[in-house]
N, C-alpha and C positions, 0 to 999 in steps of 0.2 A: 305967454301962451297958457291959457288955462288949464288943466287938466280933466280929467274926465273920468267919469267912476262907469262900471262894468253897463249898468241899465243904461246911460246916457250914450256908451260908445256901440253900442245894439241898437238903438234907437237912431244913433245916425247913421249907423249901415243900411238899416233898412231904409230910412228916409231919402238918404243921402245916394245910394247907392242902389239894393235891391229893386226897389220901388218904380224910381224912374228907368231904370235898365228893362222892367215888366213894360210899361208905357213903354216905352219907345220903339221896344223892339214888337210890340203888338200895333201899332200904327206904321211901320215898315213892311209888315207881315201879312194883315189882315187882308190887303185888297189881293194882294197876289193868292192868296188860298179860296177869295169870292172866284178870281179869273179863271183857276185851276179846277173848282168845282163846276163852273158853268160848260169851263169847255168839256169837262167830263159829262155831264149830262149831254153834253149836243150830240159826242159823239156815242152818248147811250142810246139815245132816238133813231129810228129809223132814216134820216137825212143823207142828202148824197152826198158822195167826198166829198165835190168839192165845195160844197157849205160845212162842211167839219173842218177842211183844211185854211181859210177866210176867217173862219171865227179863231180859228189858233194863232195863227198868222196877227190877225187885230190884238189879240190878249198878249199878244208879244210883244207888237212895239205899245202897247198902253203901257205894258212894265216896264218898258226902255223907257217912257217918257217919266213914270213917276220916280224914277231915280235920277236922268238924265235930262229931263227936259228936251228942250229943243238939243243938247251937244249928245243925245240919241244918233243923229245924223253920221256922226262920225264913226258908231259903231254897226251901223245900217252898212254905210259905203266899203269896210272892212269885210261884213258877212258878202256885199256885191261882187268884189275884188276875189273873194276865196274863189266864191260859187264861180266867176267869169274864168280865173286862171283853172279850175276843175274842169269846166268844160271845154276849154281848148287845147286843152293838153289829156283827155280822157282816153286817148289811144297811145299817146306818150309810156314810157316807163316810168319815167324824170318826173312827172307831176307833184312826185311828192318833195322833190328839190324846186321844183319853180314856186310850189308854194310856200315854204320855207320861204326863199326869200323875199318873194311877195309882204310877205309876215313882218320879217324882219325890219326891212325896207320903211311899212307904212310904219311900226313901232320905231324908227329911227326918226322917220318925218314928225311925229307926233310929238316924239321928246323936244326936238329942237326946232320947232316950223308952226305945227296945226294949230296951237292950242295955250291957255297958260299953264303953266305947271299945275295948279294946284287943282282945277278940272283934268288935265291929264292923267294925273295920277289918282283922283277921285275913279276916272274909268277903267282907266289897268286895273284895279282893284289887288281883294283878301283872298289870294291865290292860294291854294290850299296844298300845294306842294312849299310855300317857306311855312306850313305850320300846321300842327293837327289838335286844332281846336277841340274834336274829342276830347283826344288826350290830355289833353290839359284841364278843361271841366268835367271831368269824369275818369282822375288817373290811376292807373296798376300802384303808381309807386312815384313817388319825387324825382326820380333818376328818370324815368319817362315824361314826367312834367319840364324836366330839365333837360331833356333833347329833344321834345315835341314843341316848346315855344317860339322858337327861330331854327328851323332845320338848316339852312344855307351855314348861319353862323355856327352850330352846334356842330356840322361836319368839320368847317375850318379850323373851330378850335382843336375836336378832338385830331385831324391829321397832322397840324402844322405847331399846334403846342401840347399839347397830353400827350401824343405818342413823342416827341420829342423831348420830354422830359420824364417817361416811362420807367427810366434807369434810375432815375432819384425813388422810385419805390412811386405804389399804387395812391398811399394819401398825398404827398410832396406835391406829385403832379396832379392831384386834381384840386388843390389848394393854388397852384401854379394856373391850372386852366382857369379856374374863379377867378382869379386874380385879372389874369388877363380880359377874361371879359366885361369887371369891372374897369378897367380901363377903355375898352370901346364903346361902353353903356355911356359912357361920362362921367367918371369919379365923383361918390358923394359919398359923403359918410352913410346917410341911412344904404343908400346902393349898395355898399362896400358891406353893411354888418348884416344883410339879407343876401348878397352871393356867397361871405362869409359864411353865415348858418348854413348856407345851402350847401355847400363844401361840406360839412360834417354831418349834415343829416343825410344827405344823400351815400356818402362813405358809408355811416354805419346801415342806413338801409341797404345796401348793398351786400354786404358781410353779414348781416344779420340773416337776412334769407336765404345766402349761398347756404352760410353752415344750417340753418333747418331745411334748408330741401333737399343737403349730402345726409343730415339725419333720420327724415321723414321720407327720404327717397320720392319726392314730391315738386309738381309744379307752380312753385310757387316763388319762384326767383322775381328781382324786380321788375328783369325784362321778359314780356310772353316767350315760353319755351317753341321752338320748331316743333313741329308735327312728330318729328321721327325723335324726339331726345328719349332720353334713354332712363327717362326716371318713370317707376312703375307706378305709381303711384297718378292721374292723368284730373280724372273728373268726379273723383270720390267728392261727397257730400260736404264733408271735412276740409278738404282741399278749395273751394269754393268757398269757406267761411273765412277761411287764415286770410284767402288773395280780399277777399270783399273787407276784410279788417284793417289790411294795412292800406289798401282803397281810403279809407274812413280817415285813417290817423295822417294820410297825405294831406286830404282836405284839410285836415285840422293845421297842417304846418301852413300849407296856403294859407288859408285865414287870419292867420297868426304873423306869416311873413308880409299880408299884402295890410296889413293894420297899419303901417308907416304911411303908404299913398294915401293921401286927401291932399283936397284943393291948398288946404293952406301951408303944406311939402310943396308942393309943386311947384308955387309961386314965389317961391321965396327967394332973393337975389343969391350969387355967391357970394357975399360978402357976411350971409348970415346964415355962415357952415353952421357954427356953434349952435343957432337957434335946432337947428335942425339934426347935430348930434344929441342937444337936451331934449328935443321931442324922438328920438329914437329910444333913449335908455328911461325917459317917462312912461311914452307907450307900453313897451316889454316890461316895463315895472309895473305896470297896473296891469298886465298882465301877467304878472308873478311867474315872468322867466321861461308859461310854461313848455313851449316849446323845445328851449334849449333842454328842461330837464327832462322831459320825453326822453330825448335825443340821447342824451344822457342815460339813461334807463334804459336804453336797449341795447347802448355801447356797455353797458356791463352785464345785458343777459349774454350780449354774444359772446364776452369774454366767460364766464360761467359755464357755456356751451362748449368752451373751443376746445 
């Protein structure tokens, strides 16, 4: 496995990555914001409902069909299904339990009956209660990167192992939750030395900003403060630069921790761990560690502070 000097590994993020992630997600995009302006002009125009409501209606199943095609139909029958149990139960109390299990019901048929898996679950889709894609490209803090990626999993862990192993003290157990979630990920080395990292940078970011915003009396914890907390300190100018910095230095760990995924990680059998522990501790070498010594570096401001 060859290695790679800084311009070459920039070169293939962009190429490899940035680039077609721009394409692609602009040919998924594009036609739906044609549709979305048009129907907005129609209904600028003086035209009657129901030529405003016809043309929305049309702009809707065209977007059903350009992601679905024709198994659009399926999610046609579902919106029929709601609309019919709504209306026959619109004097009911219960409507909103009939259609619950209406819901349920065709989501059961769908998993084991309508459809093959892999169209099925293409239509369920990127439900945005298991994850807050904000959050994660655009985050407070790694500790919010780190429970906004998987929130289903991210509760499990922390109710059923971090609070469970709470007694062993605050780092133990969240070296214990990483742990654990490397083991549901699918153990791998590079896995194992990026939930790794993640266990200690996310610790020291955590403690770092506790003790400066007990010191600063300021909002600037990793997680956003509630409305009523009690630090004086809220939306000074200042305050707003500190949050938008460690913004900055999160990215920089992402970047740094997702430099191990490429195609030729991914495909690599299990029987060539090795290859793929030597392309973890190459990569971080040619990138001269920096994240660990960040991490490092703040773990001894906060000790200086404490």
């Amino acid at each position: 496995m060859g290695s790679f000097s800084r311009q070459e590994f920039f070169h293939e993020l962009a190429e490899g990555c940035l680039l077609p992630t721009a394409q692609q997600g602009l040919e998924q995009v594009w036609q739906l914001l044609v549709i979305c302006l048009l129907c907005r002009l129609l209904w600028i125009l003086g035209l009657p409902s129901y030529v405003k409501h016809l043309s929305t209606v049309a702009g809707g199943f065209y977007a059903l069909y350009l992601f679905f095609e024709l198994h659009m139909v399926w999610v046609v029958l579902l919106s029929l299904l709601c609309y019919l149990i709504l209306f026959l139960c619109r004097h009911s109390s219960n409507r909103a339990t009939f259609l619950s299990i209406t819901v349920l019901i065709y989501l059961l048929m769908g998993e084991l009956h309508m459809m093959d898996t892999t169209t099925w679950h293409k239509m369920r889709g990127w439900d945005m209660t298991v994850a807050r894609p904000l959050h994660v490209e655009f985050p407070r803090s790694m500790v919010e990167v780190a429970t906004s990626w998987n929130l289903p999993m991210s509760r499990w862990l922390s109710t059923y192992v971090f609070a469970s192993a709470r007694n062993l003290g605050t780092f133990p157990a969240i070296l214990v939750t990483y742990a654990a979630s490397a083991l549901l990920h699918g153990l791998s080395f590079h896995l194992g030395a990026v939930l790794l990292s993640l266990a200690f940078i996310t610790y020291v970011e955590h403690v770092l900003r506790r003790r400066l915003a007990d010191i600063l009396n300021a909002c600037i914890l990793s997680k956003k403060c509630q409305p009523n907390c009690t630090h004086k300190n809220k939306k000074a100018p200042w305050v707003y630069i500190i949050n938008i910095a460690f913004s900055a230095l999160a990215v920089f760990h992402l970047a740094y921790l997702g430099s191990l995924f490429n195609s030729s990680v991914d495909y690599m059998d299990d029987d060539e761990e090795s290859g793929v522990a030597n392309h973890t501790i190459q990569k971080w070498s040619e990138l001269s560690w920096a994240s660990h010594w960040v991490t490092f570096g703040c773990w001894v401001l906060y000790r200086i502070i404490l």
